[in-house]
N, C-alpha and C positions, 0 to 999 in steps of 0.2 A: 850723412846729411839729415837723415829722420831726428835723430838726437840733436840734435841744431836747429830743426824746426819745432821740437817740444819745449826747449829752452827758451824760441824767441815769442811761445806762449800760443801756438797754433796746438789742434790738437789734431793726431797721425794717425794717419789708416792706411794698409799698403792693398791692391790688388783690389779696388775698388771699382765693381762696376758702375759705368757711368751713363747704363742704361737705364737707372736708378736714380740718374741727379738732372734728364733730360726728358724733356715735356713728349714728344717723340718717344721715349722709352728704348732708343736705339744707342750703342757703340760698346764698343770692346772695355777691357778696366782702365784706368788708371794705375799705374806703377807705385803710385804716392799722390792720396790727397793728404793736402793740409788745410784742417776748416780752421777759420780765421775769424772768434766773436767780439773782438774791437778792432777800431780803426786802427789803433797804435799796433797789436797786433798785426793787422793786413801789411802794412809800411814795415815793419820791421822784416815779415817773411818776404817780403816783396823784392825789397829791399837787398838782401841775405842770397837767394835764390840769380837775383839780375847779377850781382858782384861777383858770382861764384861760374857763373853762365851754364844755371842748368835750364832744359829746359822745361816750359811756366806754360801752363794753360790755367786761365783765369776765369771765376765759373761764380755765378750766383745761380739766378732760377732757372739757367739750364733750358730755356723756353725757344731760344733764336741759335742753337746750332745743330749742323749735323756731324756727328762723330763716328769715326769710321770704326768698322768692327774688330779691327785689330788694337784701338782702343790709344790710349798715349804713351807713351815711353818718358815719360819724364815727371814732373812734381803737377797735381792740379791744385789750382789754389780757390779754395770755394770761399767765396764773401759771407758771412753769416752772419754782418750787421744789421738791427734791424731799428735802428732808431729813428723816430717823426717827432718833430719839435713843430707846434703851431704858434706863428705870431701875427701882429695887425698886418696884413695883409701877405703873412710870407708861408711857409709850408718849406723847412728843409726836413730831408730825410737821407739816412745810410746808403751809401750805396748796395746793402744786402738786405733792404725791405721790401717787402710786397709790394709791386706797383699798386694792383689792386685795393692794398690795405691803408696805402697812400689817401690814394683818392674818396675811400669810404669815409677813413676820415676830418678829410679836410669837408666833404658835403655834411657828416655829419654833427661838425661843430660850427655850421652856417656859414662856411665858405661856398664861393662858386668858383668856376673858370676850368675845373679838372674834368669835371662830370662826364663829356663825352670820348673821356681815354679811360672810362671805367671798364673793368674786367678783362684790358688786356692783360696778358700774364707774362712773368718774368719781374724782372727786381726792377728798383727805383735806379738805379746807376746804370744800367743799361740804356736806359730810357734818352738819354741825348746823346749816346753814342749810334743808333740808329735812329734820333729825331723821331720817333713813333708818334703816328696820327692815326684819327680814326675822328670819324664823322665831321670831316670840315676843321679839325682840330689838330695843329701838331705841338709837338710838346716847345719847338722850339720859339710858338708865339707865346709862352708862357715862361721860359725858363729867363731866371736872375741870372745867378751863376753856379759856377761847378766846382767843388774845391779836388785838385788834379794831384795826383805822384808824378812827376816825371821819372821816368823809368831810366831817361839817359845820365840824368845829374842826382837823382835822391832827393829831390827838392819838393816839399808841398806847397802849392799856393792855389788862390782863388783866380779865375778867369770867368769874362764874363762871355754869353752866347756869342758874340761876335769873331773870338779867337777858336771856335769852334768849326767854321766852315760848313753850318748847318745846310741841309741841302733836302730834297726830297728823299727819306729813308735814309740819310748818311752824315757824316761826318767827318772830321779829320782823323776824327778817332776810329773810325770803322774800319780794320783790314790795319790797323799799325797796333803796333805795343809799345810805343812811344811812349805812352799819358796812361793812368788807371783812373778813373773818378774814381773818387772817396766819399763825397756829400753830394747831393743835387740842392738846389734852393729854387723855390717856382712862387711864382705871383699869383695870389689868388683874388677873389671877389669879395670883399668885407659883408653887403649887403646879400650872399646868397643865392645869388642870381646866376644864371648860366653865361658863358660865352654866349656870342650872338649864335645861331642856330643853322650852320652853314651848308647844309648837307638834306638835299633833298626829302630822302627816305625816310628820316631824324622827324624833320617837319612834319612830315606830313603824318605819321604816327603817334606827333601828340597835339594832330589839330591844329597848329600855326602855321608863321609864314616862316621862308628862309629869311634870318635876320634880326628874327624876335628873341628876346631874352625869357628863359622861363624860370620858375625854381629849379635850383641845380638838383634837388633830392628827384625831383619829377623829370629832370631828364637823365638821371643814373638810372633810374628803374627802367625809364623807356630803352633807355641802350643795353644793359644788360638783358632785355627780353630779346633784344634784335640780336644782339650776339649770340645768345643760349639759341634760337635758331635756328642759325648758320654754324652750329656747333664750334663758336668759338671764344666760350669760355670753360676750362679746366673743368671736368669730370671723369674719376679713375674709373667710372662703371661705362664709359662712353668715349667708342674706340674712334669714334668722330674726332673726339680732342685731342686725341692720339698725337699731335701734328705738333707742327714749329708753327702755328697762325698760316697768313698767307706767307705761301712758299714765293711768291714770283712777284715783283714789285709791277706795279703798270706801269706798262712802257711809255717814253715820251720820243713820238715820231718830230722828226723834223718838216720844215714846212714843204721842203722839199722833195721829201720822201711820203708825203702825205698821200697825194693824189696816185700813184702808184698802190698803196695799199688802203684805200677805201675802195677801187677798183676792183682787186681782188676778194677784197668783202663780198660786193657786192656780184661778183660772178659767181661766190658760193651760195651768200644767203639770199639774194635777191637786190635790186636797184630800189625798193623801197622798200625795206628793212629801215632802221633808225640804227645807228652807231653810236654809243654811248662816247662823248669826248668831250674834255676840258682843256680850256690854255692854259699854257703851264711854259714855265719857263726852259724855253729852245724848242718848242714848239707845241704839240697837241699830245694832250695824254689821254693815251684809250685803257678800257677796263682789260686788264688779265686776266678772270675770270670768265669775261663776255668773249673772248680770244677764243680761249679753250675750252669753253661748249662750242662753240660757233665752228671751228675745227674738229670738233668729230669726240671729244672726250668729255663724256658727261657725267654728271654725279655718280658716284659709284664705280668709276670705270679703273681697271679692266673688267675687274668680273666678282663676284659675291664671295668666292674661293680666295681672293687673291690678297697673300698676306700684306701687301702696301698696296693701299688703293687711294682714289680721289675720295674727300669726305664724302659722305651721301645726302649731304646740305649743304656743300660749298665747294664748289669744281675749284678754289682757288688753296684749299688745304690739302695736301698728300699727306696720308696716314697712316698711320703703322696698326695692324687691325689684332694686333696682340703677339706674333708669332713672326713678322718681320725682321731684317736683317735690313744694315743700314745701304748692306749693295743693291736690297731690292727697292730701297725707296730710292735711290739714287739711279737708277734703271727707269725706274717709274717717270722721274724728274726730268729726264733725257728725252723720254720719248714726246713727253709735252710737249716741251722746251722745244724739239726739233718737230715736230708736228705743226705747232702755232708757225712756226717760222715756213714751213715748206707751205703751208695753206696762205699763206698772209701777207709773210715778207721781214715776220714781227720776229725780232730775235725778245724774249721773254729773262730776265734777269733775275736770280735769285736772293729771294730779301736775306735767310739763313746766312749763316760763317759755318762753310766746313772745314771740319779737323779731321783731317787724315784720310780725305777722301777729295773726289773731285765730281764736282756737276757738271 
């Protein structure tokens, strides 16, 4: 099979650790990566691989999994496309480009609408397979279309967001091998201006109201200081970024199960306490972070020793603090996870795709 994927113009590496291809820094090797630097490339090993039925873990930036330390038995196929085409009013990019290098460029050739999904990390094709939002913004109030593999038939075509099943943090795509994205295509701001300003925190850090439009270059800076923060944008000197971003999507209680668990809230932290909550569709979405201090696990926890810990800027990142193993962050993950819920009521969902492991 390695000589079949050199041929179909992929290039081979066997026994590849893939603690070295994930933002986490955790899992065991790879049996056989195949990096893939064209589209035609990708489709063809994609392609090759599905026909043959081996099996395919599919990888760009490596930023939203966790990988179990026994690692894959089968082919990885890493995306290494990284092409960005700018036009009047569109931004397509590879599915193996920098989200990040995405968005810097489209602010910085006087586009807006991206600015506030600056410095999330991970590729550009990942990106509406988990619909990624960050400050009032998700990708999928901005995305055109997607141009797709279908993995069952061989077949490449364009679809627009709608055949997508976009949803908070998901997709049709998220959790199947159905579909690969190939290309993303996103609408941007001609005039430079931001998305309206929808996100509290956003606001009021550069002086506006919610709702205002700013230059987008002036709200990339502001976001990327508010990330670098909470330790979450990419730095190899800084075991804070150690992480897969947030680990635990916030939950969305039902209306029904609501008053049940603001109760409990409030027998822990007090009846006048304030509980951070937005409507969201099926009911009220409360903070996972605000969960899990409010439960007993606070920055930095368990202990200063401990090779996976909570970030020590953001109780909603679990990180690998250099010396970690993917069972101790997955241990870690547990005890949140069943901690929020025995204090609360709040079962806590994990945003990551684990491979060969379970949360």
């Amino acid at each position: 099979m390695t000589s079949r994927l050199t041929e179909s113009g992929a290039t081979v590496s066997e026994q590849v650790p893939l603690s070295t291809l994930t933002s986490l820094r955790l899992g065991g090797p790879a049996r056989v990566l195949a990096e893939c630097a064209t589209t035609d490339v990708l489709v063809d090993v994609v392609r090759l691989l599905d026909a043959e039925g081996v099996p395919t873990l599919i990888l760009a930036g490596g930023s939203n999994l966790v990988v179990g330390d026994a690692g894959f038995d089968g082919v990885v196929v890493r995306i290494a496309t990284t092409g960005v085409e700018l036009g009047a009013g569109r931004v397509r990019a590879e599915a193996g480009a920098v989200w990040d290098d995405v968005v810097a460029k489209t602010v910085d050739a006087g586009f807006g609408g991206l600015e506030a999904l600056s410095g999330i990390p991970g590729s550009a094709g990942a990106t509406p397979v988990q619909n990624v939002g960050a400050y009032g913004v998700e990708v999928g109030s901005v995305l055109h279309r997607v141009r797709l593999l279908d993995r069952r038939t061989g077949d490449v075509r364009w679809v627009g967001p709608e055949a997508l099943g976009l949803g908070y943090r998901t997709s049709v795509l998220k959790h199947s091998d159905a579909a690969l994205v190939l290309d993303v295509e996103l609408e941007v701001r001609p005039d430079g201006t931001s998305a309206p300003l929808g996100y509290r925190e956003l606001a009021t850090a550069l002086g506006a109201e919610e709702g205002e439009r700013r230059p987008a270059a002036e709200v990339r800076e502001q976001v990327l200081a508010l990330r670098r923060g909470k330790g979450m944008v990419l730095d190899a000197a800084d075991h804070d970024t150690w992480s897969a971003g947030s680990f635990f999507t916030n939950p969305i209680v039902s209306d029904d199960a609501l008053p049940a668990v603001l109760a409990a809230v409030a027998a822990r932290v007090g009846a006048d306490v304030r509980v951070p909550r937005f409507p969201a569709d099926g009911g009220t979405k409360l903070s996972a972070g605000w969960l899990i201090e409010r439960a007993g696990f606070g920055k930095g926890f368990p202990s200063e020793d401990a090779p996976a810990r909570l970030s020590t800027k953001h109780t909603l990142a679990l990180t690998n603090r250099g010396n970690a193993t993917t069972a101790d962050l997955v241990a870690l993950a547990r005890q949140v996870r069943d901690g929020v819920q025995q204090a609360f009521g709040v079962r806590l969902e994990p945003e990551p795709v684990p491979v060969g492991c379970e949360i």
